[in-house]
Structures are given as structure tokens and as C-alpha cells.
N, C-alpha and C positions, 0 to 999 in steps of 0.2 A: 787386556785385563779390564773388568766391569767395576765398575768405581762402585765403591758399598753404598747404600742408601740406608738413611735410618728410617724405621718402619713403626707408623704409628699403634699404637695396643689397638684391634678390630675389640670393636663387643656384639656380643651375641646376645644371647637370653640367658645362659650358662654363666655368663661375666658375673663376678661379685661386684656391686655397685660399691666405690668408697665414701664418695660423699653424698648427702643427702640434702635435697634443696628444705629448709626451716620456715623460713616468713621470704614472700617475696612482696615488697613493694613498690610503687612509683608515682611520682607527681610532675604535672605539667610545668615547665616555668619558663620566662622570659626575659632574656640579656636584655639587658634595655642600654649597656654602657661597658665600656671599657676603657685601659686606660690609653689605648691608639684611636679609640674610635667614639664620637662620643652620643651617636644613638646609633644601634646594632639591631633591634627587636628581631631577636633573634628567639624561636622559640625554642624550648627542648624537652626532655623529659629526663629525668634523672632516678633509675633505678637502683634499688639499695635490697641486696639480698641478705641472707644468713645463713649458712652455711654450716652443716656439721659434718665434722668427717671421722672416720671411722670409731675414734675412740671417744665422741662423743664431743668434742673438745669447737663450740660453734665460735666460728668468723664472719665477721661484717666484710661484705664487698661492696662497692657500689659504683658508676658506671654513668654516664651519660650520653644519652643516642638523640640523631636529630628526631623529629616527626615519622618521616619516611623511613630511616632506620628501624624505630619504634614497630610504625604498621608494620614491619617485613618480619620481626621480631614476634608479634601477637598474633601472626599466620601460622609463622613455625609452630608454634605453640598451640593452636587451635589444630595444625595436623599432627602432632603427637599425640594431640589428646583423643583425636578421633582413631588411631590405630591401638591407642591403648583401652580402646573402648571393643573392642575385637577382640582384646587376647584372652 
């Protein structure tokens, strides 16, 4: 007997979109301290979106990613933008 799997939603072009990205921003910053460690210089970047979804109703998220995350992050994003520059 085949154990069920749960099956993520596919989207297409068809897909009604529900949320819609608002303001996307982000700033550089750097841990300089913690309270185990007491210089970390640690850099980061700290992303803060907003967020509305369907009924209009916007929410704050926000997020933090190393450097390296970051750049892999502004890739994605640069090839979205170039296939939606296609459609």
C-alpha cells in the first residue's frame, strides 16, 4: 500500500495569485556583540516586506539572511525578472 504524500499547490499562469508583494525593503547591518560572545562582526542584511493579501488586508514580515544568502536571493530575483520580461 503507497503511503499518501501531501502535494504542494503547482502554479501556472492560470493560478490566481493571493498575495501580492507591497514595499520590499532591506538594509545592511553588523552583530558587533552578543550576550555569549563578545565581538561577532557578524554582517547581515535584514529584509522587511509588506505584504497584501487578497482582501487587501497588508502585513509586515521581516527576515534576516547572511550576505551569501542575500546574493543567492538577488539572483533569483534578477531571473524572475528577466522571464517576466518575455511574457
Amino acid at each position: 500500500m503507497e503511503a499518501s504524500r501531501s502535494q504542494e499547490p503547482i502554479l501556472d499562469a492560470k493560478s490566481q495569485v493571493t498575495n501580492q508583494l507591497v514595499d520590499f525593503q532591506w538594509k545592511l547591518g553588523m552583530a558587533v556583540s552578543s550576550d555569549s560572545c563578545r565581538s561577532l562582526k557578524y554582517p547581515y542584511v535584514a529584509v522587511m516586506l509588506k505584504v497584501a493579501d487578497h482582501s487587501g488586508q497588508v502585513k509586515n514580515k521581516s527576515f534576516e539572511m547572511t550576505i551569501p544568502q542575500f546574493q543567492n536571493f538577488y539572483r533569483q530575483f534578477k531571473d524572475i525578472a528577466a522571464i517576466i520580461e518575455t511574457v
